[in-house]
DRENTORKE-512111 format. One line per 4 residues: number of its first residue (from 1); their letters; for each residue x, y, z of C-alpha. Coordinates in Angstrom, 1 decimal. Example, Ala and Ser with C-alpha at 12.3 -4.5 7.8 and 13.67 -1.06 7.14 Angstrom:
<rs>
1) as) 12.3,-4.5,7.8  13.7,-1.1,7.1
</rs>
This chain:
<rs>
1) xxxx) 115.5,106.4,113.1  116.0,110.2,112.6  115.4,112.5,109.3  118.9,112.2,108.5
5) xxxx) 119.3,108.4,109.0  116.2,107.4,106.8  117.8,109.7,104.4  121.1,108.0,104.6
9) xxxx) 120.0,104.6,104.1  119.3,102.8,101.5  115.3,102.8,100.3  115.4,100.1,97.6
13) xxxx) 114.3,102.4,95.0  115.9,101.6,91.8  117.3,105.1,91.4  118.7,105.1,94.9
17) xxxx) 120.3,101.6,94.7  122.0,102.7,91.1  123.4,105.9,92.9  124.6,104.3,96.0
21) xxxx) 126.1,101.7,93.7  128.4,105.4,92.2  129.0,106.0,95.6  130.1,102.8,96.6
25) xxxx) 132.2,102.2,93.8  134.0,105.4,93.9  134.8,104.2,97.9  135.8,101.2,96.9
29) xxxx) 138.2,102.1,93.7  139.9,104.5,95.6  140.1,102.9,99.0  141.8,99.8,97.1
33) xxxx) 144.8,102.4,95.3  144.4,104.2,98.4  144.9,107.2,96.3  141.9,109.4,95.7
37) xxxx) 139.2,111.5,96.0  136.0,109.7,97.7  134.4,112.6,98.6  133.0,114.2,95.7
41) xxxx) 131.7,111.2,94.1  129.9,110.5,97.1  128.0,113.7,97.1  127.6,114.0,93.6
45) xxxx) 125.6,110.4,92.7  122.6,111.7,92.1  123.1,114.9,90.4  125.0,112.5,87.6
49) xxxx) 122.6,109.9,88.2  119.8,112.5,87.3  121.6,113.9,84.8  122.5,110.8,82.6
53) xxxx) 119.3,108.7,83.1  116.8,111.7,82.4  118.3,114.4,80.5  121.7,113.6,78.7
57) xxxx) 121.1,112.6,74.7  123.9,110.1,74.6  123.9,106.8,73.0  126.5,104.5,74.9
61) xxxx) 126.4,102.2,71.7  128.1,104.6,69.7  129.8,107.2,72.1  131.4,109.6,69.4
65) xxxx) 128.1,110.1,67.3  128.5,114.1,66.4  125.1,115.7,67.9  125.6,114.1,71.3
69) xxxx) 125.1,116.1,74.4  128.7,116.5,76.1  129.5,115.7,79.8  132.6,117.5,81.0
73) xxxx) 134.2,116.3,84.5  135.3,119.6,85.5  136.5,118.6,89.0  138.3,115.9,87.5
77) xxxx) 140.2,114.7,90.9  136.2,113.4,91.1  137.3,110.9,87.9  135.3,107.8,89.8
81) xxxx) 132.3,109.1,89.5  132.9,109.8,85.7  134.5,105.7,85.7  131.5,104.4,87.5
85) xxxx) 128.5,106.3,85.2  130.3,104.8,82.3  130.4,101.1,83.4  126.9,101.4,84.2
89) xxxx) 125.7,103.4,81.4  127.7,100.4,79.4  128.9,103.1,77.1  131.2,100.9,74.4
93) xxxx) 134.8,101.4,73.5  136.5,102.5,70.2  139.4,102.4,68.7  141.8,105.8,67.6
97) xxxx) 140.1,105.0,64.3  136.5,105.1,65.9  135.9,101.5,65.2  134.1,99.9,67.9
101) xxxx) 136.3,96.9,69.5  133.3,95.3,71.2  134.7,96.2,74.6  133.3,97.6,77.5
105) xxxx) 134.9,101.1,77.5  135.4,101.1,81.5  134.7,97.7,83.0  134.3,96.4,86.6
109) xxxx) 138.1,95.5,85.8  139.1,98.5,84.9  137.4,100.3,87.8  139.3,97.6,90.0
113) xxxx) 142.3,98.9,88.9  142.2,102.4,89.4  144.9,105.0,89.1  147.2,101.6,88.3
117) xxxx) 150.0,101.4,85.6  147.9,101.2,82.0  144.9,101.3,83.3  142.3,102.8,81.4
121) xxxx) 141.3,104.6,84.7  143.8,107.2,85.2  143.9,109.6,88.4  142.4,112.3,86.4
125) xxxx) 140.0,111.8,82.7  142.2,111.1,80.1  141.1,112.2,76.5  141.9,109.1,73.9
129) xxxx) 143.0,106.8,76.7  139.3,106.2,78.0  136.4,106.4,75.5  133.4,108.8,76.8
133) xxxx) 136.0,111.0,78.2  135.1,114.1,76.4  138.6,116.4,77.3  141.5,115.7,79.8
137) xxxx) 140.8,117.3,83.1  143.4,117.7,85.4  144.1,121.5,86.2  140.9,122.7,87.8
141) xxxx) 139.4,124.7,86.1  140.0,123.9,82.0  137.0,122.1,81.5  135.4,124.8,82.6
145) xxxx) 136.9,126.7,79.4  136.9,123.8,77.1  133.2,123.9,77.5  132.8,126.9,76.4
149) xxxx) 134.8,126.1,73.4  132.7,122.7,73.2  129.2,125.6,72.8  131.3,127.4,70.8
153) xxxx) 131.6,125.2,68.1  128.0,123.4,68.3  126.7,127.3,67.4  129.6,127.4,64.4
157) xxxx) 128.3,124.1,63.2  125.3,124.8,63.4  125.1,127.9,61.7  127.3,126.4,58.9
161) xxxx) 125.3,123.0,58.6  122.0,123.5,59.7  119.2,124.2,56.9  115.3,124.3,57.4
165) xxxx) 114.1,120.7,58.3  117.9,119.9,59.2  118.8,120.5,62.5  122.1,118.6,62.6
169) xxxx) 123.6,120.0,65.4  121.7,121.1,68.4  123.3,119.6,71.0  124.1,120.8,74.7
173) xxxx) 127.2,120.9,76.6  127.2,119.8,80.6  130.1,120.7,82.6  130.2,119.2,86.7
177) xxxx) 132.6,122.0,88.2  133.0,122.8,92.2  134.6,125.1,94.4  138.2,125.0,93.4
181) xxxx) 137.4,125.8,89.5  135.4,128.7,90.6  138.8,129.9,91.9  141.0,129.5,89.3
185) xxxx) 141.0,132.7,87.1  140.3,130.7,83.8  137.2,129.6,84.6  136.1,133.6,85.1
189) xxxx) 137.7,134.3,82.0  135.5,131.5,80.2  132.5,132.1,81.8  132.6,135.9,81.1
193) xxxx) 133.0,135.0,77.3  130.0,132.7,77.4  127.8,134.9,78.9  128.8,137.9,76.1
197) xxxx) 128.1,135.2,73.6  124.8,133.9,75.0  125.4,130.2,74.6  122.5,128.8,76.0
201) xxxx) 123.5,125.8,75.1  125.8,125.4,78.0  125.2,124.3,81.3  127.2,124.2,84.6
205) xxxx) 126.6,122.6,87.4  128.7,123.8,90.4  129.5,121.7,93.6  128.7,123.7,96.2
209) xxxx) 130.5,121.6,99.0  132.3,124.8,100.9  135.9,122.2,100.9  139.4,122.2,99.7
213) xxxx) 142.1,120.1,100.6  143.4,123.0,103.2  140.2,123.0,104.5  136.6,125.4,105.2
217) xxxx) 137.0,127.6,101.4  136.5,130.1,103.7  140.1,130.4,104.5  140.3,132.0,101.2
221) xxxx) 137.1,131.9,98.9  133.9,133.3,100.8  132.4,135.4,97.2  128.7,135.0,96.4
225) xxxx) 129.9,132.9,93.0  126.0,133.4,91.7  125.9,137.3,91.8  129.5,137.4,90.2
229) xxxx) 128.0,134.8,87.3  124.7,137.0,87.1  126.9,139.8,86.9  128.7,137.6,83.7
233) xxxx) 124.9,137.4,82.4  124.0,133.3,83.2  121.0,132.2,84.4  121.7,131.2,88.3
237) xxxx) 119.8,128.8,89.6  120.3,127.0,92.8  119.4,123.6,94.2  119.6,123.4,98.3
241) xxxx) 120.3,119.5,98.1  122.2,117.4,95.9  120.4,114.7,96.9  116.8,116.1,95.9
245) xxxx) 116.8,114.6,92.2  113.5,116.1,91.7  114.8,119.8,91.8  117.7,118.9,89.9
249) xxxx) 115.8,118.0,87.3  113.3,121.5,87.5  116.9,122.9,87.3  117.9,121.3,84.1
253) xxxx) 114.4,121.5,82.6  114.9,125.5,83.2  118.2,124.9,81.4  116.4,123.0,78.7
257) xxxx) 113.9,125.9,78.1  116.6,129.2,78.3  117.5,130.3,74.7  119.1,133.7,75.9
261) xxxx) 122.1,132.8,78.4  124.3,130.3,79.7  122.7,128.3,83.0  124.9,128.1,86.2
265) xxxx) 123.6,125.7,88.2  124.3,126.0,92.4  124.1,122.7,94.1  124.9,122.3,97.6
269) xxxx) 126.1,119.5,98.9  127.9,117.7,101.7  131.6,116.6,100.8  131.7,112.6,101.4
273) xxxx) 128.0,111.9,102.2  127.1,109.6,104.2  130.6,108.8,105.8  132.0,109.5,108.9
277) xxxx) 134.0,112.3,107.1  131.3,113.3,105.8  131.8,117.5,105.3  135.3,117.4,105.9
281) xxxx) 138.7,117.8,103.9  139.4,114.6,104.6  136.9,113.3,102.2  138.1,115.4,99.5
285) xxxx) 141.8,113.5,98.3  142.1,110.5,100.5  140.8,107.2,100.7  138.3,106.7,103.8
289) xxxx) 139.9,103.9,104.9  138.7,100.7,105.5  136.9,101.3,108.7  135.1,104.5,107.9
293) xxxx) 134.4,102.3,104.7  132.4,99.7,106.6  130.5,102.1,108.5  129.5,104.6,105.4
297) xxxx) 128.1,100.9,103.7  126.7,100.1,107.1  124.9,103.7,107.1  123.8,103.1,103.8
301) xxxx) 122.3,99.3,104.2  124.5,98.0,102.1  126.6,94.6,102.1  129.1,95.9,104.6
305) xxxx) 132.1,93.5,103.5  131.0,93.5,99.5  133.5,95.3,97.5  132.9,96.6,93.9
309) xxxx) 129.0,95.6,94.0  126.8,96.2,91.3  123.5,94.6,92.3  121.7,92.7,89.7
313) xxxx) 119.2,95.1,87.5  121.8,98.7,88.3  123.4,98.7,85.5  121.0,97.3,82.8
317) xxxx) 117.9,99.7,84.2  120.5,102.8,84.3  122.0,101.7,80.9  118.3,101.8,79.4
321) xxxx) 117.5,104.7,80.9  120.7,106.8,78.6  119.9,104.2,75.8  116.8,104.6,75.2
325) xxxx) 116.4,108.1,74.8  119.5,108.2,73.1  119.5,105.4,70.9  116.3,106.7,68.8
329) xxxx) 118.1,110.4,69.0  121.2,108.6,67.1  119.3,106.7,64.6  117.0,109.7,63.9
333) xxxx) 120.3,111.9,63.3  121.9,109.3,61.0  119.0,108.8,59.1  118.0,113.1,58.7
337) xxxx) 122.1,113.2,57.9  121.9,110.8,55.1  118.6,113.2,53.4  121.3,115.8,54.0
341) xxxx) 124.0,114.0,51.8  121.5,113.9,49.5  120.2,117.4,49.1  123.0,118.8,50.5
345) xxxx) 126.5,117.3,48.8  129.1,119.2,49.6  128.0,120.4,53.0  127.8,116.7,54.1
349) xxxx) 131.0,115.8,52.8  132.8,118.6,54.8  131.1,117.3,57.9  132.5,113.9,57.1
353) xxxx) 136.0,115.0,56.9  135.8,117.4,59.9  134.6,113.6,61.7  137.4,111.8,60.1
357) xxxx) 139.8,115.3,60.4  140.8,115.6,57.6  140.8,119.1,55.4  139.0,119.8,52.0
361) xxxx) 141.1,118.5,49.4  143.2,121.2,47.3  143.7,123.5,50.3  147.2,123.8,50.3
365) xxxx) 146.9,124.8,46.7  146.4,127.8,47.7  149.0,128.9,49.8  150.8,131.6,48.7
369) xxxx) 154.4,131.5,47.8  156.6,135.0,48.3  158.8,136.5,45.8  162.6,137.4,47.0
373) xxxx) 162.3,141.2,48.8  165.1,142.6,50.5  163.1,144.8,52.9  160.4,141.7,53.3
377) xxxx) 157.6,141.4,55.4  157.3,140.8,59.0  156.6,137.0,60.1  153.6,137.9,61.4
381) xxxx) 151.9,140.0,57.8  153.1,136.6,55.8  151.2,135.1,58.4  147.9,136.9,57.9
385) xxxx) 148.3,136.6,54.1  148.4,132.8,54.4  145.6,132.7,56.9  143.8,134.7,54.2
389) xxxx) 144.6,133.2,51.5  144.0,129.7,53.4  140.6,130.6,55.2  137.6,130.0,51.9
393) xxxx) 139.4,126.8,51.5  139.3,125.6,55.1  135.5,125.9,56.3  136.8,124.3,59.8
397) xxxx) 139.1,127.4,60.5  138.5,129.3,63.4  140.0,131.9,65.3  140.7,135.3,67.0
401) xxxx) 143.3,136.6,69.0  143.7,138.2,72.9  142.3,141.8,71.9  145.5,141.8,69.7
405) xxxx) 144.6,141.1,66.0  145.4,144.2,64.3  149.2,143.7,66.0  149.0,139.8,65.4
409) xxxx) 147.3,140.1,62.1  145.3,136.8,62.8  141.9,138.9,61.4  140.4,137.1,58.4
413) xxxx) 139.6,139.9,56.1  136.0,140.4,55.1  134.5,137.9,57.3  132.5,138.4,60.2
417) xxxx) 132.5,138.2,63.8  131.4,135.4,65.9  129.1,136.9,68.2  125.9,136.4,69.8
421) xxxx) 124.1,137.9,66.3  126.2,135.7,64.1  127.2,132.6,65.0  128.1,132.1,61.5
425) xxxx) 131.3,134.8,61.8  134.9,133.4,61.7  136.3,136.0,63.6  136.5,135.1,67.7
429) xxxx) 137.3,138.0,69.7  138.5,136.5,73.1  139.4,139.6,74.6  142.3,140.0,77.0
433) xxxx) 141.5,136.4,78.4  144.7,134.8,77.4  144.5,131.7,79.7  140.7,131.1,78.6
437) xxxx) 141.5,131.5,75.2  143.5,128.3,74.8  141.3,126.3,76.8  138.2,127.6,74.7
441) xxxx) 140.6,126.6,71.6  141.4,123.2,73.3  137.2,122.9,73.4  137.1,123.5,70.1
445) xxxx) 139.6,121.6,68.4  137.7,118.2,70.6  134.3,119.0,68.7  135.6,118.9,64.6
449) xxxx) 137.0,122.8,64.5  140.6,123.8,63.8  141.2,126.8,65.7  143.9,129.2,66.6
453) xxxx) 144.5,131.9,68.9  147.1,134.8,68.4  149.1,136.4,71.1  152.3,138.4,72.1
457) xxxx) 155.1,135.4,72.4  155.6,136.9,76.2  152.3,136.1,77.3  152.8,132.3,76.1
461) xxxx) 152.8,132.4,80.2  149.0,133.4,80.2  148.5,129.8,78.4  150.5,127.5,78.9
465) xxxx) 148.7,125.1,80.9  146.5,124.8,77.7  149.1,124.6,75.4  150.5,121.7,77.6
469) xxxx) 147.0,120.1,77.6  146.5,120.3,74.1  149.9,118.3,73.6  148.8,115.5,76.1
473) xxxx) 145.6,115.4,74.1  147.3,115.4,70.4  145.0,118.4,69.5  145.7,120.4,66.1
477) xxxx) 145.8,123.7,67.7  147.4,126.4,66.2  149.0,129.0,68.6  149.6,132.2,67.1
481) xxxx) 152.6,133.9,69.3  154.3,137.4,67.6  156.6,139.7,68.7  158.9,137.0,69.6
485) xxxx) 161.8,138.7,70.6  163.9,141.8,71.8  162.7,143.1,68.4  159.7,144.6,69.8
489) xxxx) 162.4,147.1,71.1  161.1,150.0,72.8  158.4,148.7,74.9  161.0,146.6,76.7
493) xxxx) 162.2,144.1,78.6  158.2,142.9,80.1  157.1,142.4,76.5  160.7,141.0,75.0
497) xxxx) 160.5,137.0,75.4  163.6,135.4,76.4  163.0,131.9,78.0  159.7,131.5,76.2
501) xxxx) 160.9,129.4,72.9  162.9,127.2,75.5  160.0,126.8,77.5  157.8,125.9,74.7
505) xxxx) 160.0,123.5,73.2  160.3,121.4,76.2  156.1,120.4,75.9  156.5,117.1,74.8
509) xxxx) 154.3,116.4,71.3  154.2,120.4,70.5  155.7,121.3,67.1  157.0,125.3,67.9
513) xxxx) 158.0,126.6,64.5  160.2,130.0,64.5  160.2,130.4,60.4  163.2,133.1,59.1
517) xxxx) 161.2,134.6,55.9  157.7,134.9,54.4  158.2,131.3,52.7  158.9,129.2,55.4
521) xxxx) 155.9,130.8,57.3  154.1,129.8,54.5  155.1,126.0,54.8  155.3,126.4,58.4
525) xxxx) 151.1,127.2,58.4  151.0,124.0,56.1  152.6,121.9,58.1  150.6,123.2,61.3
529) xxxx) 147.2,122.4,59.4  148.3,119.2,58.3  148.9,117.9,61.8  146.4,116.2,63.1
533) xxxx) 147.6,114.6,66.3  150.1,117.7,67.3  149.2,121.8,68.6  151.8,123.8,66.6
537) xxxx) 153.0,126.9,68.5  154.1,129.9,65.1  156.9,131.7,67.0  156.5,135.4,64.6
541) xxxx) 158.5,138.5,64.2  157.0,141.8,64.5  159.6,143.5,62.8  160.4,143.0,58.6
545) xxxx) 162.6,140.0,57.6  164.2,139.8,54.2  162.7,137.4,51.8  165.0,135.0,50.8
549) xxxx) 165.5,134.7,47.0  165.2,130.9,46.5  166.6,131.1,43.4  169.6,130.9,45.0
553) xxxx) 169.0,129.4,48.6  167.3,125.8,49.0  163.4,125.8,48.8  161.7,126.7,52.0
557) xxxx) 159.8,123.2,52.0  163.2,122.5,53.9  161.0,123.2,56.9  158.7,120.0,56.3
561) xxxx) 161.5,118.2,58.2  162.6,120.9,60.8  165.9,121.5,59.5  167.6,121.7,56.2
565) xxxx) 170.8,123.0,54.3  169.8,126.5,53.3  172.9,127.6,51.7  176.0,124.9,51.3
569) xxxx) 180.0,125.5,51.4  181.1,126.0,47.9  184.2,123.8,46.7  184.0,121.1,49.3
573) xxxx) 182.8,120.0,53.1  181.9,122.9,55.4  184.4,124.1,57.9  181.7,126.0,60.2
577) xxxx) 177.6,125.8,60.1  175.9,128.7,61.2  172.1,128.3,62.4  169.6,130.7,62.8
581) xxxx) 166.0,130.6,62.8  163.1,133.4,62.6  164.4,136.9,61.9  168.2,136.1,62.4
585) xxxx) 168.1,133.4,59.6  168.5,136.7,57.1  171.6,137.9,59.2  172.9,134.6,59.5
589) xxxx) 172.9,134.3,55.3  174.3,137.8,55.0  177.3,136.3,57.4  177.6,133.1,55.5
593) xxxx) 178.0,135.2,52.2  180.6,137.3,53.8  182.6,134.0,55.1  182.6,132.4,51.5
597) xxxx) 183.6,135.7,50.0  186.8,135.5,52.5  187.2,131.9,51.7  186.1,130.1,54.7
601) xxxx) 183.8,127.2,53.6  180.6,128.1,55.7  177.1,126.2,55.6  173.8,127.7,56.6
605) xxxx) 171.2,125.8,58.4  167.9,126.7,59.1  166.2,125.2,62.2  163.0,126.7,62.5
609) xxxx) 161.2,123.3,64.3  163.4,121.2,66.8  160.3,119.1,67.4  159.9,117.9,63.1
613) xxxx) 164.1,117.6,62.9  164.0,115.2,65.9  162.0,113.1,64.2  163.9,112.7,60.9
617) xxxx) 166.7,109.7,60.9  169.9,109.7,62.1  171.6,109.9,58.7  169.2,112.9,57.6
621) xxxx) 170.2,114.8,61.0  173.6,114.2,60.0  173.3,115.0,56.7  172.6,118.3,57.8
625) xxxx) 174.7,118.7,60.6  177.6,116.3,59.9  179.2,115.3,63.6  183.0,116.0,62.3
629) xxxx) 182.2,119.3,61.9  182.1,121.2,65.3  182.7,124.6,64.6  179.2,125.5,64.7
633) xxxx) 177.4,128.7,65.9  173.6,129.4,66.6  172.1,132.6,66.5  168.8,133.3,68.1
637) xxxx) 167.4,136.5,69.9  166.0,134.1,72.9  167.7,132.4,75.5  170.3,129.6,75.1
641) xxxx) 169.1,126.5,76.8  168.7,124.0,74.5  171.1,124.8,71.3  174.0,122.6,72.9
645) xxxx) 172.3,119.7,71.5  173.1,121.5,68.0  176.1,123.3,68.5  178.0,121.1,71.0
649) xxxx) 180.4,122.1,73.4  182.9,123.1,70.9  180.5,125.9,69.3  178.9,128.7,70.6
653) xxxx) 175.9,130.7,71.0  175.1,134.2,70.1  172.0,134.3,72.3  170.2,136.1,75.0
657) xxxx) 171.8,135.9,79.1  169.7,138.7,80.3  166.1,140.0,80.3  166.4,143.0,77.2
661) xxxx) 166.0,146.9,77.5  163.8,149.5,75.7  165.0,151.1,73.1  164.8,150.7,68.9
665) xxxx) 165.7,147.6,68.0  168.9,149.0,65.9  170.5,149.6,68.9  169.3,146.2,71.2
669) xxxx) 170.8,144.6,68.2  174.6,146.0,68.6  173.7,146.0,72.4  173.2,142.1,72.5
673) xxxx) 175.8,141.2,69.4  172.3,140.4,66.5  174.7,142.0,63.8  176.2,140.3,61.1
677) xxxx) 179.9,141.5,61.7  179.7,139.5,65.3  178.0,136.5,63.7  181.2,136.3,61.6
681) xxxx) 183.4,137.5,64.5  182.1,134.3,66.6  182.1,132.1,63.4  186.3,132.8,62.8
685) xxxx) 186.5,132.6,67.2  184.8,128.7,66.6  186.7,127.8,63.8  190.0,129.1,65.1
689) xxx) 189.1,126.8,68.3  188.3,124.0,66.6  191.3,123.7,64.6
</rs>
């Protein structure tokens, strides 16, 4: 038998037959939806294997306790190998409430029924489908950068919470990542901010395999990756054999032991081990099929025609191994957390409502209410005064902006920065990273923070696969986007959004609030820190909006419920509703005065959240826009799509068609029609129409 062979096959060694048990799983789950990736699982088996059953503190009894080590499944195409580590870990599932339900949280079941209709094995890792799924990893790539929000917040903690002889959080984040995240820009962008900010808490291990789906990476990726992270200042180790436990585990002790940079872990390995695809694309997202099945199980020694086989002793010997270093670790933790409740009140009951997330009672007391001002304040300085105002009383609050928080005025004023000095500052700079910003957010947000970013509206682009995730994941992310409009004016039509609020609005479970004066941004940031299953995208105007004296206008809690009745029709029903939101709601008032003064019975309506109208009743959305009346017009300095669901085909739009021009925002608005004698102009055409 050659060198290779005797490697191949199966030695009877208890850590050999509980990897080739992940291997054959993954082979098995995959050839039976014949829909998958095989390949990385394969090759991978032992540096999880190694990982889990030596190094991870994890306690599969209680999968959420708060000092855990994290896993991330970067490469999350690879999701078996994430399936079959925690059926045989027997990590238990909880509820949404994080009760335990006495479940298995991935049985052999569940495994058999792999990327299948309810199944709580997905394609990819699903956060809150599959308990010990840390984040939802689909794009490659944004575990990568929700690690690094992950090490992020264990330093924030840490330095919050942590007193002499209280270590409560000390834990490390592990991310699996391979070839295709190390060419996806994000994961340059995260990795560059980790190694500024030293966490040497975090650990990547990158898969090596030299495969994509198109073939040899060296059609288009042939980079040293471990000058260009040396270069990012990590710690770059390499292993020559991801089958050679024992120098994974020198790897990860030398992890265990750095205190002064991020560890990047190179593993090499062979893509489908084993198999007779074995280093080819066609391990990497197909199933073997059932020939090439046979033989890889042959090559192995293992049952050739056994499907799904856990051999008697795997799972309990690998679930003893996690348990009993973790187990100990938990109880220890509870029991030094409930000394800390006792010396240390306050302090532990914030960490008990950042578990259960909630916010410190009495926050929203102070938010700060604006009195009327014709000249106003731009959306985006009411903002910063609520943030301000907002920040002592929220100790999770967290957050920075793109290199852009004197212009998004996202800065909380005399607080520090978070750096690699002061972990304690509240102040992130992410730098022009916009992509790994929301993905660092996203990371966040999954371990007990509740972040924000801040941004230009037009570079919503930058981010929006994070934004999307952090909707599929129900995460309370606040998105910060000014300058949402042709009102930047002179620098143009590259940094004047126009599709970007329809774009945003189409995420399904994202709240995007465009608030029209310094009172509705007020509520609008209440409402965003009160979710606690949705991201809220604050659409903001860099330019000064009238306050709205609500003396005589409806209060701007209106917005709790997306829409309201700002001003009504005096003397009877309304003939014509005018809607605006953000900076046109002003010119859309000063239009409805002008109406009423000429005698046409005119309602305003402020819209400033499709997403929290939608989910008001029927009679409520009609109370507001009553069907009968259809002369309607919507005015909004952003594209159209989208406002026929409010102003039906009998009203009209005064909108954006066209990308915008540079010039002062005087003239773009009598360019593009933003003036109150065209509002009125369009509100006679619709009502003329309608008659």
């Amino acid at each position: 038998m050659s060198d290779l062979s005797q490697q191949i096959h199966e030695d009877g060694s208890p850590d050999r037959l509980a990897i080739d048990t992940i291997r054959t799983l993954a082979m098995d789950a995959v050839q039976k939806a014949n829909s998958g990736h095989p390949g990385t699982p394969m090759a991978l088996a032992p540096v999880v294997h190694t990982l889990w059953s030596r190094f991870l503190r994890y306690d599969p009894a209680a999968p959420d306790w708060p000092n855990r080590d994290r896993f991330v499944l970067s490469v999350g195409h690879a999701s078996m190998l994430l399936y079959a580590v925690l059926h045989l870990a027997g990590v238990r599932e909880i509820d949404a409430d994080g009760q335990p339900t006495g479940a298995p949280a991935v049985s052999l079941d569940d495994i058999k029924q792999f990327r299948q209709l309810s199944s709580k094995t997905p394609g990819h890792p699903e956060y809150r489908m599959t308990t010990g799924v840390e984040t939802t990893t689909g794009p490659l790539g944004q575990g990568c950068g929700n690690s690094v929000g992950m090490a992020i917040a264990e330093r924030a903690l840490a330095a919050r919470y942590n007193r002499d002889g209280f270590d409560l959080f000390d834990h490390d984040v592990y991310v699996l990542c391979g070839d295709g995240d190390m060419m996806e820009g994000v994961s340059g962008e995260a990795a560059s901010i980790a190694g500024h900010l030293k966490l040497s808490n975090l650990c990547w291990i990158y898969d090596s395999n030299h495969i994509s789906i198109e073939g040899s990476t060296d059609l288009a990726f042939d980079e040293d990756v471990g000058q260009r992270f040396q270069a990012y200042g990590w710690n770059v180790l390499h292993v020559d054999d991801a089958n050679d436990a024992e120098a994974i585990a020198q790897a990860l002790e030398t992890f265990r032991a750095t205190t002064d940079a991020p560890t990047f872990i190179i593993v090499h390995s062979v893509i489908g081990w084993g198999s007779p695809r074995a280093g080819s694309e066609k391990a990497h997202g197909e199933a073997l099929g059932e020939d090439n099945v046979r033989a890889t199980k042959q090559a192995y020694g293992w049952p050739e025609d056994a499907q799904f086989l856990v051999p008697d002793g795997v799972a309990e010997r690998f679930g003893a191994a996690v348990a009993d270093r973790g187990r100990p670790a938990r109880e220890a933790w509870e029991a030094l957390f409930a000394r800390y409740h006792e010396t240390f009140p306050q302090e532990a009951a914030e960490i008990d409502e950042l578990r259960r997330g909630k916010l410190h009672d009495g926050w929203q007391q102070a938010i700060p209410r604006f009195d009327a001002d014709a000249k106003g304040l731009a959306s985006r300085d009411s903002s910063g005064k609520v943030i301000n105002a907002v920040a002592p009383h929220v100790p999770a609050l967290l957050g920075g902006a793109a290199d852009l928080s004197p212009s998004t005025k996202t800065d909380i004023k005399g607080a520090n920065s978070f750096e690699a000095t002061n972990y304690a500052g509240k102040n992130l700079h992410f730098g022009v990273r916009e992509h790994a910003m929301g993905s660092i957010a996203n990371g966040m947000a999954l371990s007990y923070l509740r972040p924000y970013t801040a941004t230009f509206l037009v570079f919503a682009d930058y981010m929006r696969a994070p934004i999307r995730l952090a909707a599929i994941m129900e995460l309370p992310v606040v998105f910060v986007f000014t300058h949402d409009s042709i009102g930047v004016g002179e620098d143009g039509p590259t940094h004047q959004p126009i599709e970007h609020l329809a774009t945003l609005r189409a995420i399904p479970g994202l709240d995007t609030i465009r608030p029209g004066d310094a009172n509705e941004v007020a509520v609008a940031w209440k409402v965003a820190l009160e979710h606690s299953h949705e991201p809220t995208a604050l659409i903001l105007s860099r330019q000064a909006i009238p306050t709205l004296d609500r003396s005589n206008y409806a209060s701007a809690d209106g917005l709790e419920r997306g829409g309201y009745v700002l001003a009504d029709a005096a003397g009877g029903a309304p003939e014509v509703i005018l809607i605006g939101t953000g900076s046109e709601l002003p010119m859309v008032v000063e239009a409805h005065e002008r109406l009423t003064a000429e005698g046409v019975r005119s309602r305003v309506v402020s819209l400033p959240s499709w997403y929290l109208f939608e989910k008001q009743d029927r009679a409520y959305r009609e109370s507001v826009l009553p069907p009968d009346v259809m002369a309607r017009v919507a005015v909004e300095q952003a594209g159209s799509m989208g406002w026929d669901r409010y102003v039906t085909s009998h009203g009209a739009t005064i909108t954006m068609s066209t990308f915008g021009a540079s010039a002062p925002l005087a003239k773009l608005q009598e360019k593009y029609g933003f003036t109150v004698d065209n509002v009125v102009k369009v509100a006679r055409d619709v009502l003329e129409q309608a008659k």
